[in-house]
Structures are given as structure tokens and as C-alpha cells.
CHARMM-style PDB file with segment names, atoms N, HN, CA, C and O in Angstrom:
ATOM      1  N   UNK     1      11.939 -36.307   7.380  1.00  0.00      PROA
ATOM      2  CA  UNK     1      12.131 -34.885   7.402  1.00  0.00      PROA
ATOM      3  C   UNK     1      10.841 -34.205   6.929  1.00  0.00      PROA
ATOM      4  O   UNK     1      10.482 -34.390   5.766  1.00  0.00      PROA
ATOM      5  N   UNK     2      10.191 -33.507   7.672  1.00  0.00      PROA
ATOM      6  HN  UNK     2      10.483 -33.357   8.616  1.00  0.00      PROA
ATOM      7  CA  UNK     2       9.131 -32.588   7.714  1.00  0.00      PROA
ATOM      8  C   UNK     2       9.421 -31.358   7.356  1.00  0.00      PROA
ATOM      9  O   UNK     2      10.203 -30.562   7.876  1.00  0.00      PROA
ATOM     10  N   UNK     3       8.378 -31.193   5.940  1.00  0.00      PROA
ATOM     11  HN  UNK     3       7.743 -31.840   5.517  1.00  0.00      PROA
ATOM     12  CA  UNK     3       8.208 -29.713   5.139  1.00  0.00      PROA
ATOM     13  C   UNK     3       7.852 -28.731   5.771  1.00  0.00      PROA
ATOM     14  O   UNK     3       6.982 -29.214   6.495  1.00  0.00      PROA
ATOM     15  N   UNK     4       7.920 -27.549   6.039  1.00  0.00      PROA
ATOM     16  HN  UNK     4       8.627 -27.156   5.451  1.00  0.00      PROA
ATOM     17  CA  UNK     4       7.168 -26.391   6.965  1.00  0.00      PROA
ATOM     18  C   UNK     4       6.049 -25.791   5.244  1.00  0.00      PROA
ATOM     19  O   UNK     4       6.393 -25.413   4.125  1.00  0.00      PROA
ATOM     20  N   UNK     5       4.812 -25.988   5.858  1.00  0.00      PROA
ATOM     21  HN  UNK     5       4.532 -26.295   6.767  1.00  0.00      PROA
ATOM     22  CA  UNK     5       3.719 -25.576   4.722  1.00  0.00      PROA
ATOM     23  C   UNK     5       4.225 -23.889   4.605  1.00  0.00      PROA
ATOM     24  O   UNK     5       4.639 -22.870   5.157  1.00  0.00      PROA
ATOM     25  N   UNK     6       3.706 -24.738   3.134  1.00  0.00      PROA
ATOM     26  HN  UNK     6       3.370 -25.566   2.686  1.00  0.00      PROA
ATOM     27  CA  UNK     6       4.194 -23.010   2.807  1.00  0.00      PROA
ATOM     28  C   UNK     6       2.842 -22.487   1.948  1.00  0.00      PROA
ATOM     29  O   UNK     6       1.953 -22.939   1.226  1.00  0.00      PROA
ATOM     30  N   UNK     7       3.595 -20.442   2.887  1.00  0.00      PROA
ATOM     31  HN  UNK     7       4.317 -20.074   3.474  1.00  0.00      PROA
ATOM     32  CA  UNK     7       2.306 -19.877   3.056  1.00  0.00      PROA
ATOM     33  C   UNK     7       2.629 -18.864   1.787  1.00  0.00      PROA
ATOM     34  O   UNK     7       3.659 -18.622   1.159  1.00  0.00      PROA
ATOM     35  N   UNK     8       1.443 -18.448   1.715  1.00  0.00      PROA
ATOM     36  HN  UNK     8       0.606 -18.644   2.225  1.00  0.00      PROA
ATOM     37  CA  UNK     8       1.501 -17.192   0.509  1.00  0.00      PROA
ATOM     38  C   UNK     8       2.152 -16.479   1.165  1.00  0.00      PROA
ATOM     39  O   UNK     8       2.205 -16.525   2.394  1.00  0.00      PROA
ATOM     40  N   UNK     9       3.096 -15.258   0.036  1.00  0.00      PROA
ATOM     41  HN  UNK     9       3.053 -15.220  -0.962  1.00  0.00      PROA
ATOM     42  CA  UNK     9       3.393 -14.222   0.531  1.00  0.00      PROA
ATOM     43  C   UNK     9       2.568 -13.120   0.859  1.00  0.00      PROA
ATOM     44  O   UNK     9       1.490 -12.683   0.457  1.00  0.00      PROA
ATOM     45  N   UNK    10       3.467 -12.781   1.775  1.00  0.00      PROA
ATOM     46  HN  UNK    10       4.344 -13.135   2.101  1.00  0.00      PROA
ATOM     47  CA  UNK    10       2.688 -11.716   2.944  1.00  0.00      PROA
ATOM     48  C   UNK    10       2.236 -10.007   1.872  1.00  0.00      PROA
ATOM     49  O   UNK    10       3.230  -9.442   1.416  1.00  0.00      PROA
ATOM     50  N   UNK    11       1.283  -9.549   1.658  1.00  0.00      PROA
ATOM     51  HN  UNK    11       0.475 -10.009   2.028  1.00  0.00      PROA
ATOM     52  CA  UNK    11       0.989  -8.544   0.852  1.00  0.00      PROA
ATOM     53  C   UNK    11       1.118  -7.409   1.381  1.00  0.00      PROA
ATOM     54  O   UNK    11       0.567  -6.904   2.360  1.00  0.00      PROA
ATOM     55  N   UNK    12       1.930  -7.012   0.631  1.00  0.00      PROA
ATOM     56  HN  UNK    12       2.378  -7.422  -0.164  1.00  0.00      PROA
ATOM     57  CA  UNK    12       2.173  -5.420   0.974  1.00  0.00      PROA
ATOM     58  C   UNK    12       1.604  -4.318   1.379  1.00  0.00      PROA
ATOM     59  O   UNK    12       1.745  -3.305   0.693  1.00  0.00      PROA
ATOM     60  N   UNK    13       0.793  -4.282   2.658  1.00  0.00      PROA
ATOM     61  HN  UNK    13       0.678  -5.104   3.215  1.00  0.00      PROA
ATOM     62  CA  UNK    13       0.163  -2.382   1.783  1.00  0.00      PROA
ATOM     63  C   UNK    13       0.360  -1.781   2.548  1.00  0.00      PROA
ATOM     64  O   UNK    13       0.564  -2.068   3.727  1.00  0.00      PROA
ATOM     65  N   UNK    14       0.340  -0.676   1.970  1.00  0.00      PROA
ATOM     66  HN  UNK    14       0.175  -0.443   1.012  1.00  0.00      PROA
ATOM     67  CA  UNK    14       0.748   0.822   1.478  1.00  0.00      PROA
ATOM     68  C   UNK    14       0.028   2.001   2.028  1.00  0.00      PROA
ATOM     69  O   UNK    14      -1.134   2.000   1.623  1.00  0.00      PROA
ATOM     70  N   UNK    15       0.241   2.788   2.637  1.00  0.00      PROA
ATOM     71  HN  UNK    15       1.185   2.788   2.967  1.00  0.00      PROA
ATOM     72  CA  UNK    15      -0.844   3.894   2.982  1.00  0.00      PROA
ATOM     73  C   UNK    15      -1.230   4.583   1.785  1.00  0.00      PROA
ATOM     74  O   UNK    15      -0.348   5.322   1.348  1.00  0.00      PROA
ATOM     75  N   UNK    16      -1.992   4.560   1.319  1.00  0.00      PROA
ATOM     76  HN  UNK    16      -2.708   3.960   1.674  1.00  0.00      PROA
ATOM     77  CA  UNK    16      -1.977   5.789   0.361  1.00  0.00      PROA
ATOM     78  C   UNK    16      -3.112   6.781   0.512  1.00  0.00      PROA
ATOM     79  O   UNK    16      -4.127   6.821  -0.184  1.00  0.00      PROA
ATOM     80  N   UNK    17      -2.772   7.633   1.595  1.00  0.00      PROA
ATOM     81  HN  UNK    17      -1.948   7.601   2.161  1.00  0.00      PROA
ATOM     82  CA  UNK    17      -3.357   8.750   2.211  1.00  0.00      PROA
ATOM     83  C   UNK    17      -2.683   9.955   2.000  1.00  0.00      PROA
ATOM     84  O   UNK    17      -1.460   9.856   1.903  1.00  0.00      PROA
ATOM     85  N   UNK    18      -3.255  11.253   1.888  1.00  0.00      PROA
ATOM     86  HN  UNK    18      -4.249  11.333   1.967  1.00  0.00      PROA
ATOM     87  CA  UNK    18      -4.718  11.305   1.288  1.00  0.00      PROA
ATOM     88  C   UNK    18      -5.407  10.848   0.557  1.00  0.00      PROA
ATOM     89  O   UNK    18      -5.245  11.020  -0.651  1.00  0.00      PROA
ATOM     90  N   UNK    19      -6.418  10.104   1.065  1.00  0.00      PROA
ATOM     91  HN  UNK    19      -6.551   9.964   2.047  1.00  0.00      PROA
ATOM     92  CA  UNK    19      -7.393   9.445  -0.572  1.00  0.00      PROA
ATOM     93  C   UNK    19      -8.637  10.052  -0.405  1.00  0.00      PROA
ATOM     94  O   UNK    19      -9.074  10.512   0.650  1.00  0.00      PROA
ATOM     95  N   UNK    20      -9.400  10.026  -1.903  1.00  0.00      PROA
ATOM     96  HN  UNK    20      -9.045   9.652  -2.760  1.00  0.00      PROA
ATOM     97  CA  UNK    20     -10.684  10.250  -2.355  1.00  0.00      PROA
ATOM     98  C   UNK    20     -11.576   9.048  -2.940  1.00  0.00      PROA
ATOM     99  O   UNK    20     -11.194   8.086  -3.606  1.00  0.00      PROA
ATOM    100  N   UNK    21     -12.667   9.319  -2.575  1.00  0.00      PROA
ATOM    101  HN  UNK    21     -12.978  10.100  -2.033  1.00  0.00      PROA
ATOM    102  CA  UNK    21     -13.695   8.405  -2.928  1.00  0.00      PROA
ATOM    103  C   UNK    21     -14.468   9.012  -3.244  1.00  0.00      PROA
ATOM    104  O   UNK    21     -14.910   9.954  -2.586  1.00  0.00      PROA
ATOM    105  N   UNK    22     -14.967   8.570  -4.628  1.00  0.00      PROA
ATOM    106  HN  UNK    22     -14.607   7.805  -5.162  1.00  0.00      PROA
ATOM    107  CA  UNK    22     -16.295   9.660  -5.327  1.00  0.00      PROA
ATOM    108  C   UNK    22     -17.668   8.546  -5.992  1.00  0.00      PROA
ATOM    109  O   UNK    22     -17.419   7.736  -6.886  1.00  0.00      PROA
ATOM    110  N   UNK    23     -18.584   8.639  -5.596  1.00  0.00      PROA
ATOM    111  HN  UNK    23     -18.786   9.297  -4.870  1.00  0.00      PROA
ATOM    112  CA  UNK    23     -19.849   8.046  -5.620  1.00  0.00      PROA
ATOM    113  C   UNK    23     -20.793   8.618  -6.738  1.00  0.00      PROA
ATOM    114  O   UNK    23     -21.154   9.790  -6.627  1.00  0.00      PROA
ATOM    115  N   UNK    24     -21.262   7.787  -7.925  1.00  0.00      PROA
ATOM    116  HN  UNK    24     -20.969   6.835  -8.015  1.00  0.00      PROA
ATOM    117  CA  UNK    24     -21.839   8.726  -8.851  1.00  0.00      PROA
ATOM    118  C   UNK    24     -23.131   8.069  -8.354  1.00  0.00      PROA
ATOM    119  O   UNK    24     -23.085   7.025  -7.705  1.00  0.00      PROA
ATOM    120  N   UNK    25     -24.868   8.990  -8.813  1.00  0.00      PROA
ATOM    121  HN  UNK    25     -24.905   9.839  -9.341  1.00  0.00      PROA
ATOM    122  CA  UNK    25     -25.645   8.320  -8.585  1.00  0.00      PROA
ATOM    123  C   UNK    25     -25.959   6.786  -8.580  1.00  0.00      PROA
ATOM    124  O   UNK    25     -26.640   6.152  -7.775  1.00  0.00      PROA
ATOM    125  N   UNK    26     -25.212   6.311  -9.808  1.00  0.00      PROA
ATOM    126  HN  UNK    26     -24.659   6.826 -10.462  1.00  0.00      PROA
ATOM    127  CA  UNK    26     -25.935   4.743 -10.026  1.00  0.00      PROA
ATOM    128  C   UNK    26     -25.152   4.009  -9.271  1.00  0.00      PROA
ATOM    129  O   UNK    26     -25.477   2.823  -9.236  1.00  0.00      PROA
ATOM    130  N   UNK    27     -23.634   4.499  -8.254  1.00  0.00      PROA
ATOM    131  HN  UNK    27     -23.369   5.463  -8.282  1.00  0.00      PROA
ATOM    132  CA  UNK    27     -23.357   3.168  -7.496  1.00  0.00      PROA
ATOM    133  C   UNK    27     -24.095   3.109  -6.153  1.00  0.00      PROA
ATOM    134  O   UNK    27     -23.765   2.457  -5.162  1.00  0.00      PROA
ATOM    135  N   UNK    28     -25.080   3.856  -6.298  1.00  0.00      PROA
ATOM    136  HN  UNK    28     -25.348   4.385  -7.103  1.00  0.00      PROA
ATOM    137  CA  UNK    28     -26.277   3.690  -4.799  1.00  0.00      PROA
ATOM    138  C   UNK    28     -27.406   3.017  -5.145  1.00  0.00      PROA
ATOM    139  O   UNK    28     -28.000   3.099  -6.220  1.00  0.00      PROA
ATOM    140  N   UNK    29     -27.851   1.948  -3.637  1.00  0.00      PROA
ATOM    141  HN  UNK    29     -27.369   1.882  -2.764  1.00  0.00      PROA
ATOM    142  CA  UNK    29     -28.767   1.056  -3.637  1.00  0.00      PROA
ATOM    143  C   UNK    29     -30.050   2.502  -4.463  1.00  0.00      PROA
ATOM    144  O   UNK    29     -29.606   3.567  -4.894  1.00  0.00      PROA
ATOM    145  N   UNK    30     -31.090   2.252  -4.480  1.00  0.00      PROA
ATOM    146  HN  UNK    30     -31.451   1.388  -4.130  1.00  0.00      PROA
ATOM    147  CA  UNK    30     -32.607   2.576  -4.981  1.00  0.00      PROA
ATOM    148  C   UNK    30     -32.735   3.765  -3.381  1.00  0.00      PROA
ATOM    149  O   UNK    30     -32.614   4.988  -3.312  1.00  0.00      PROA
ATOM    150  N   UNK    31     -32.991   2.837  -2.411  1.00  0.00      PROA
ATOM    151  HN  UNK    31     -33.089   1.843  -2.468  1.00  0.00      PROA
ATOM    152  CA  UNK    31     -33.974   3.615  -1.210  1.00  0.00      PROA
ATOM    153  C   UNK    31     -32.940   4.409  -0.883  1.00  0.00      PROA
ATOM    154  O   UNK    31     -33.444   5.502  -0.624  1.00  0.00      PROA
ATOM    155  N   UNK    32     -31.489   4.482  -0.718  1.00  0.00      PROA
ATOM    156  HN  UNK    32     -31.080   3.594  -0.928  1.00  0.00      PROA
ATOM    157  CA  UNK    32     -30.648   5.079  -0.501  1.00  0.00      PROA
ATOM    158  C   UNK    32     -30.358   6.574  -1.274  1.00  0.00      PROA
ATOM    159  O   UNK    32     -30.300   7.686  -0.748  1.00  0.00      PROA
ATOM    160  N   UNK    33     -30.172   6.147  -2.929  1.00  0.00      PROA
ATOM    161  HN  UNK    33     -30.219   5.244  -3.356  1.00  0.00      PROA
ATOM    162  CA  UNK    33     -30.846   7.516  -3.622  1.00  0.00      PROA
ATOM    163  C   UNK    33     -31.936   8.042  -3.656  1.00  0.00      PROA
ATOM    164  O   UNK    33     -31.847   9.198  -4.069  1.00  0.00      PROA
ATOM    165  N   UNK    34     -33.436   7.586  -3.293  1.00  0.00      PROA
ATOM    166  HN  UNK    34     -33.509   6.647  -2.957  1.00  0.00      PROA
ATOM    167  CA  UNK    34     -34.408   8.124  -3.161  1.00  0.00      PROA
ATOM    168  C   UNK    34     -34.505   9.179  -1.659  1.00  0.00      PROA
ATOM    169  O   UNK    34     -35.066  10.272  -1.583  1.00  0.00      PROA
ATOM    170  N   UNK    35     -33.920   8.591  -0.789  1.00  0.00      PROA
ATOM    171  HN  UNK    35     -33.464   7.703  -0.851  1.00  0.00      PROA
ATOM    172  CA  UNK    35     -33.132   9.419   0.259  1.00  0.00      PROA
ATOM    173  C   UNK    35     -32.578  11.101   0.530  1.00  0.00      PROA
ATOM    174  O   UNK    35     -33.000  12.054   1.186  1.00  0.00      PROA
ATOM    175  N   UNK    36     -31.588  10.885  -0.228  1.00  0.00      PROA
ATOM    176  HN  UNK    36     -31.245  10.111  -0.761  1.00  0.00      PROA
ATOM    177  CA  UNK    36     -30.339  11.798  -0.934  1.00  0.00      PROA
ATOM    178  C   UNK    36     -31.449  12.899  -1.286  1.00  0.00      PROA
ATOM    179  O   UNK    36     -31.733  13.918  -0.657  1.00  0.00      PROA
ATOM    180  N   UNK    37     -32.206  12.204  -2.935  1.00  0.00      PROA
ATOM    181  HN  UNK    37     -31.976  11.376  -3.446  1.00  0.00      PROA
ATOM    182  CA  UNK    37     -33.049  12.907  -3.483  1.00  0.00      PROA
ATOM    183  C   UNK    37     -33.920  14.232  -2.724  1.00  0.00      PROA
ATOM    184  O   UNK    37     -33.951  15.372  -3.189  1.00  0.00      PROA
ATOM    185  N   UNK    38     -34.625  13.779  -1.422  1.00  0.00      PROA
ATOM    186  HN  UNK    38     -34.600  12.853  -1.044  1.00  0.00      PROA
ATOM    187  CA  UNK    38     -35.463  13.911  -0.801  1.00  0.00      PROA
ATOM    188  C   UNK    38     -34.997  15.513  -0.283  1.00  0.00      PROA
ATOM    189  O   UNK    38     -35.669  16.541  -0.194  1.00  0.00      PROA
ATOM    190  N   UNK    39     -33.197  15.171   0.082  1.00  0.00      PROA
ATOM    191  HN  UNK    39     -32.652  14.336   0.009  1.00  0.00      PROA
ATOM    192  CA  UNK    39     -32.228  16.443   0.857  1.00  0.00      PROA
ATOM    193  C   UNK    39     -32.677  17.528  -0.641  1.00  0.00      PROA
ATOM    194  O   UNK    39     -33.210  18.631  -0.764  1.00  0.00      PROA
ATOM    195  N   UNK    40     -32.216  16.671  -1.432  1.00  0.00      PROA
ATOM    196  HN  UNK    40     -31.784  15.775  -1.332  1.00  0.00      PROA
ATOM    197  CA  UNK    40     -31.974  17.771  -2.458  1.00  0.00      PROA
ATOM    198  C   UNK    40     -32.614  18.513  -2.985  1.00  0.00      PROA
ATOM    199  O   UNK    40     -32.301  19.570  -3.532  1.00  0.00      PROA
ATOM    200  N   UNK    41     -34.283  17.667  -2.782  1.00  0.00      PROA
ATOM    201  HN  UNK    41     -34.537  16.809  -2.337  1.00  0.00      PROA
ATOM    202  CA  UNK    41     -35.543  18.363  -3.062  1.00  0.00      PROA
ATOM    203  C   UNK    41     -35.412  20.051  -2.165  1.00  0.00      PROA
ATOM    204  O   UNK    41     -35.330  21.214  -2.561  1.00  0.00      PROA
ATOM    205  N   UNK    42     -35.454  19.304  -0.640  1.00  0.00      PROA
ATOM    206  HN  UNK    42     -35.520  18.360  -0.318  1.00  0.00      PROA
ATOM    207  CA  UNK    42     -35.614  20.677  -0.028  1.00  0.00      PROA
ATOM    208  C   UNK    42     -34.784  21.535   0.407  1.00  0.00      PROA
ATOM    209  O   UNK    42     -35.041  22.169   1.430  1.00  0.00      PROA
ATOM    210  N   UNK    43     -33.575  21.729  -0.319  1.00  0.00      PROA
ATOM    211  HN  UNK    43     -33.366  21.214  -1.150  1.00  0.00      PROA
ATOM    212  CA  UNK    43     -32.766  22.561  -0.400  1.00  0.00      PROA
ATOM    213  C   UNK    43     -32.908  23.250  -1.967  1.00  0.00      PROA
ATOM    214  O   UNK    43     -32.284  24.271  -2.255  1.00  0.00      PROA
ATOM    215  N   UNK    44     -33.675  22.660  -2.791  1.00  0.00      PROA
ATOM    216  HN  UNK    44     -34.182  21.830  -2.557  1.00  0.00      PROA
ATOM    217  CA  UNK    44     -33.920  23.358  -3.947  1.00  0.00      PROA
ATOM    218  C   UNK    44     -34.553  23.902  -3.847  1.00  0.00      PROA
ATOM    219  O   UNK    44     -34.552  25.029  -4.341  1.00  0.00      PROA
ATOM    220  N   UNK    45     -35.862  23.222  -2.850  1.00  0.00      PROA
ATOM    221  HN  UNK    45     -35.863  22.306  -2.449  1.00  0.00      PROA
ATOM    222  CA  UNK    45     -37.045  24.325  -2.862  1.00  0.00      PROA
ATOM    223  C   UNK    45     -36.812  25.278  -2.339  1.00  0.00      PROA
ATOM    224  O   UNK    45     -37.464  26.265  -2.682  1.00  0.00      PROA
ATOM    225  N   UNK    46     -35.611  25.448  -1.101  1.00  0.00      PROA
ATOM    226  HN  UNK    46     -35.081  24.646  -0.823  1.00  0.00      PROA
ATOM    227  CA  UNK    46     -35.771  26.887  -0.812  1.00  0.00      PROA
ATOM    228  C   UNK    46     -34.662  28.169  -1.675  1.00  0.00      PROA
ATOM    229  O   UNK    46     -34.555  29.383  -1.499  1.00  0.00      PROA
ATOM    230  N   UNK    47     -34.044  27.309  -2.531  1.00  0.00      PROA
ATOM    231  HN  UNK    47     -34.131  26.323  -2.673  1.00  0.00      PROA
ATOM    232  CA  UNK    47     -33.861  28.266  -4.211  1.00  0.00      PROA
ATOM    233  C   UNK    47     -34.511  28.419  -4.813  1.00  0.00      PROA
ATOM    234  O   UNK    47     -34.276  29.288  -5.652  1.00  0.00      PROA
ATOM    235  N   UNK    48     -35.716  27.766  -4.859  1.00  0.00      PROA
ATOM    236  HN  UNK    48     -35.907  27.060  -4.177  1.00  0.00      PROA
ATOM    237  CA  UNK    48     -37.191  28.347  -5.583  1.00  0.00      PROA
ATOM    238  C   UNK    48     -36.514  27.928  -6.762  1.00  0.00      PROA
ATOM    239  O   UNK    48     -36.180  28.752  -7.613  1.00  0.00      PROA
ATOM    240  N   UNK    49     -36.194  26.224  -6.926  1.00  0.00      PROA
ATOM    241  HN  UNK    49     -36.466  25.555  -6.234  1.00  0.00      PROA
ATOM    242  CA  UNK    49     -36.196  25.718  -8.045  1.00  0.00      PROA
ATOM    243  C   UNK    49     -36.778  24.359  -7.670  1.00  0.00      PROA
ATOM    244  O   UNK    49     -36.689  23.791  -6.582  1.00  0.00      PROA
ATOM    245  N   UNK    50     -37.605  23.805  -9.164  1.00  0.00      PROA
ATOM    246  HN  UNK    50     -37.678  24.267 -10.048  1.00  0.00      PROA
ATOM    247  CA  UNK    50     -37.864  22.668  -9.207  1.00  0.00      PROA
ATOM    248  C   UNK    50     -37.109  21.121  -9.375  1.00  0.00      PROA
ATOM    249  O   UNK    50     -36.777  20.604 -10.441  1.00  0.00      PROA
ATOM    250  N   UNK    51     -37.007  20.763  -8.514  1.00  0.00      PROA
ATOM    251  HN  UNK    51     -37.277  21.183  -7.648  1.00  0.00      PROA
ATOM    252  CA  UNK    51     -35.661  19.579  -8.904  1.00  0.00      PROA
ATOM    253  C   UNK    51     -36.490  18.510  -9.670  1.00  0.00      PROA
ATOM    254  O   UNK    51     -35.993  18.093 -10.716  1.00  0.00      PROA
ATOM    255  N   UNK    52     -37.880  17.939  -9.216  1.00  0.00      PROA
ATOM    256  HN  UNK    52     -38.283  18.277  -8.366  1.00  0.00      PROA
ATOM    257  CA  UNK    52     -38.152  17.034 -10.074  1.00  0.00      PROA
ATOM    258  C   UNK    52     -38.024  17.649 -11.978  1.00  0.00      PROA
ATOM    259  O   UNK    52     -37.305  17.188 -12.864  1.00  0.00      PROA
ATOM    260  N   UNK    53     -38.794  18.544 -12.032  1.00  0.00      PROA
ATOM    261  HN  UNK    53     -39.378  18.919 -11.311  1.00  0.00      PROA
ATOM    262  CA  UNK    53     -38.918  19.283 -13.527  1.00  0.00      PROA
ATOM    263  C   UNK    53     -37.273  18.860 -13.933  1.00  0.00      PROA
ATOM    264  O   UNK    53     -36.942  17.984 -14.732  1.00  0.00      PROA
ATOM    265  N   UNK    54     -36.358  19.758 -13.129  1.00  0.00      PROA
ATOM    266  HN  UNK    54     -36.627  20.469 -12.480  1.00  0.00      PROA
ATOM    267  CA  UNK    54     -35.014  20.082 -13.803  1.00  0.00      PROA
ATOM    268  C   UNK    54     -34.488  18.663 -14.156  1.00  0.00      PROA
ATOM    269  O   UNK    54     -33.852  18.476 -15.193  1.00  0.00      PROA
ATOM    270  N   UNK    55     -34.796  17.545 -13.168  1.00  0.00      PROA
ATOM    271  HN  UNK    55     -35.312  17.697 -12.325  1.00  0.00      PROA
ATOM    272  CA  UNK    55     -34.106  16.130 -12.941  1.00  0.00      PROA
ATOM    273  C   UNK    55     -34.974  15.652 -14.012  1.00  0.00      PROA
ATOM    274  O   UNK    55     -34.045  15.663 -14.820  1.00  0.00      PROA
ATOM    275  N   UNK    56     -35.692  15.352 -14.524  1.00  0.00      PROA
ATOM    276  HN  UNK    56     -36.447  15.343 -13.868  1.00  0.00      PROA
ATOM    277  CA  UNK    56     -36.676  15.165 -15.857  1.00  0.00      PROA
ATOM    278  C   UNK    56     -35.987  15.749 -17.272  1.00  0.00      PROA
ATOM    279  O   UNK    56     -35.724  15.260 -18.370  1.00  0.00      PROA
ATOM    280  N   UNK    57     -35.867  16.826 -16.755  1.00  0.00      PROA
ATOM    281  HN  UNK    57     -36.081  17.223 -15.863  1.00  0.00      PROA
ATOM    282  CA  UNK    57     -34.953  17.788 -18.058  1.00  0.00      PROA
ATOM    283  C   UNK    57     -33.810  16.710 -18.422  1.00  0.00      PROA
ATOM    284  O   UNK    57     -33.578  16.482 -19.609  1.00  0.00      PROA
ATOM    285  N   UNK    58     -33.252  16.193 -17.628  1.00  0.00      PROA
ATOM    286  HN  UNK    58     -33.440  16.378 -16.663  1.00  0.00      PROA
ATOM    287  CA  UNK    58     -32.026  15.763 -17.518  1.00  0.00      PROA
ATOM    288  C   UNK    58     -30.777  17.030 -16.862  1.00  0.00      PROA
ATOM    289  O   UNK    58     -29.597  17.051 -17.214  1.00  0.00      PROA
ATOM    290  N   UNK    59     -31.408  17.986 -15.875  1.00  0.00      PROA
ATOM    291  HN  UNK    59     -32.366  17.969 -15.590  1.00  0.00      PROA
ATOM    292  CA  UNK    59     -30.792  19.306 -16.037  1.00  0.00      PROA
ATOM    293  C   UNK    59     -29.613  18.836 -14.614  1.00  0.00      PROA
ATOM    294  O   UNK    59     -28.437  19.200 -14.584  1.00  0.00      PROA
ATOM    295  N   UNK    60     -30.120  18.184 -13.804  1.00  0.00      PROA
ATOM    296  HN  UNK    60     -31.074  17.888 -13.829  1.00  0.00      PROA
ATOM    297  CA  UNK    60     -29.443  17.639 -12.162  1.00  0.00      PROA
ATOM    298  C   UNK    60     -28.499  16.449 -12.757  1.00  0.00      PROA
ATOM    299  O   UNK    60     -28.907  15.652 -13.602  1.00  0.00      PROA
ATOM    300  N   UNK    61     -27.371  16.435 -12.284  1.00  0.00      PROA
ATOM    301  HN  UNK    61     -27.040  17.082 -11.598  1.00  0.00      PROA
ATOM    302  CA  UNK    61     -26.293  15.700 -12.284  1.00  0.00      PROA
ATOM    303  C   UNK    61     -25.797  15.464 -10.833  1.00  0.00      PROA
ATOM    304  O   UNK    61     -26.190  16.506 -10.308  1.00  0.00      PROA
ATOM    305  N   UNK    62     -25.266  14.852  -9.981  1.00  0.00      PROA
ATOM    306  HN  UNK    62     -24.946  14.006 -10.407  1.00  0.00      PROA
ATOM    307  CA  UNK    62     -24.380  14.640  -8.860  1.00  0.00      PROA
ATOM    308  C   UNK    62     -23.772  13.832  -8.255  1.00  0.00      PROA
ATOM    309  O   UNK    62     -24.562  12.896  -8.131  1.00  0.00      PROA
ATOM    310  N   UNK    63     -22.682  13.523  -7.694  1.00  0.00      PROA
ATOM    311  HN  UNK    63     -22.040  14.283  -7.795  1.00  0.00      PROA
ATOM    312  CA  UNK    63     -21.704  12.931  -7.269  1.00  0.00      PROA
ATOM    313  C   UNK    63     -20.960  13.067  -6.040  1.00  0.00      PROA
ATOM    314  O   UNK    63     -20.403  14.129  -5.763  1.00  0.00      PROA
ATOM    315  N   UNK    64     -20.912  11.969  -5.220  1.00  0.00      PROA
ATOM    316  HN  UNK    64     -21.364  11.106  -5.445  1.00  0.00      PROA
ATOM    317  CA  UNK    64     -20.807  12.457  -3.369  1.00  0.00      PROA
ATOM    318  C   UNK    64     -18.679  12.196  -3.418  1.00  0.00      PROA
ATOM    319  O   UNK    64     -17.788  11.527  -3.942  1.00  0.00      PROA
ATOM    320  N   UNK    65     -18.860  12.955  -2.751  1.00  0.00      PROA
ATOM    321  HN  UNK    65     -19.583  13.498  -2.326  1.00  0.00      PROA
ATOM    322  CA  UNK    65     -17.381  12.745  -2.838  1.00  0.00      PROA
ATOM    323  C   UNK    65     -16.804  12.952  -1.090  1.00  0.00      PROA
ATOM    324  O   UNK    65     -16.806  13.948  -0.366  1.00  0.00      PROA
ATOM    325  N   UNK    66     -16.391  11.687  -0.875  1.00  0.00      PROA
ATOM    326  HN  UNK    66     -16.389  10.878  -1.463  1.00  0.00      PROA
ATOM    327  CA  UNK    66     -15.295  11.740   0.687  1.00  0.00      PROA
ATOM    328  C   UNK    66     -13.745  11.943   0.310  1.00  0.00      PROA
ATOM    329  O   UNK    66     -13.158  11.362  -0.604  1.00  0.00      PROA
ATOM    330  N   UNK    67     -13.284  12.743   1.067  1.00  0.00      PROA
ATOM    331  HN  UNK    67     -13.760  13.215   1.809  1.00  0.00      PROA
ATOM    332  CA  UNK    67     -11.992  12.564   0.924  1.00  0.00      PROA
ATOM    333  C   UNK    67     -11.153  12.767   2.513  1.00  0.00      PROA
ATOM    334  O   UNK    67     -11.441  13.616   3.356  1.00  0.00      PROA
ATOM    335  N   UNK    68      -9.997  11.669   2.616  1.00  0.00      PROA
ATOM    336  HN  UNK    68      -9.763  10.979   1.931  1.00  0.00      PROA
ATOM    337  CA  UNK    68      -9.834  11.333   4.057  1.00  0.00      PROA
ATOM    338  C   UNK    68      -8.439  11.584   4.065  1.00  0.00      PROA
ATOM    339  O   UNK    68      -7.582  11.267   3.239  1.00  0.00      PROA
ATOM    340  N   UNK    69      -8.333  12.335   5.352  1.00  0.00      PROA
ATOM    341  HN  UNK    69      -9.029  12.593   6.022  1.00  0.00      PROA
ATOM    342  CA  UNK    69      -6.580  12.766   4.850  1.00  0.00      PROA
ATOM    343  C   UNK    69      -5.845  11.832   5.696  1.00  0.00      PROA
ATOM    344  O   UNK    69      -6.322  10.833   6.234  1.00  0.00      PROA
ATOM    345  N   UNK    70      -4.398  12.332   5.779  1.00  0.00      PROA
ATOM    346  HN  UNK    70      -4.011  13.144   5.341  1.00  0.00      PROA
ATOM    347  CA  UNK    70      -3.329  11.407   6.507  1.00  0.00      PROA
ATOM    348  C   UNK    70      -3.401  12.038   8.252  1.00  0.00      PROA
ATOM    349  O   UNK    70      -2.985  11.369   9.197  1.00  0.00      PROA
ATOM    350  N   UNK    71      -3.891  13.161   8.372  1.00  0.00      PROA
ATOM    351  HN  UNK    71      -4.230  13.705   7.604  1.00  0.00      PROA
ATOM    352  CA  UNK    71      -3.765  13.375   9.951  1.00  0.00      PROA
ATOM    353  C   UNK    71      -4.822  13.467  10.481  1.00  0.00      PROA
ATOM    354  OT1 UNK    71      -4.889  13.635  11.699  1.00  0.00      PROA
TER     355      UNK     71
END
């Protein structure tokens, strides 16, 4: 008499939509934030602010955020 192998159980999932995903600087590769940086430069410059100075200050903070709905 022959066993039928036994399989893991089958895992559940779940929609769980709407979801968010939020990205702080340090979970990005290097060339990828140096990138980013680059947008942010020249959208500051045309606020006629300095991002390197302010980002030195410690004054720039940011965080990318996706969020993906159910429809």
C-alpha cells in the first residue's frame, strides 16, 4: 500500500487592496538616489532654493510613496 506524498499546505492569500508602499531614502540602491536627487535639485532650483546647502543643513527629508487601489 502506497502513501500519497504529502504536500505542504496550500497558503492562503488575501487581497489586501488598497495598499501603500512607502520608500524612505536609505531603502534605495546609491545611483538610484543620486538620480531622484538630481529631479529634486531642479525643481528646487526653480524655487530659488538651494537643495545641496539645505540637504547639508540636514533641512531635506523625503519619502516616495505608491499607493495601489482595488479598481
Amino acid at each position: 500500500m502506497k502513501r500519497k506524498p504529502v504536500q505542504p499546505a496550500a497558503v492562503k492569500r488575501t487581497k489586501m487592496l488598497p495598499a501603500r508602499i512607502t520608500l524612505d531614502a536609505d531603502d534605495l540602491d546609491p545611483a538610484t538616489r543620486e538620480q531622484l536627487e538630481a529631479v529634486f535639485r531642479r525643481h528646487a532650483k526653480k524655487k530659488r532654493l538651494n537643495y545641496d546647502k539645505l540637504s547639508v543643513n540636514g533641512q531635506v527629508s523625503w519619502r516616495l510613496s505608491c499607493h495601489i487601489s482595488s479598481s
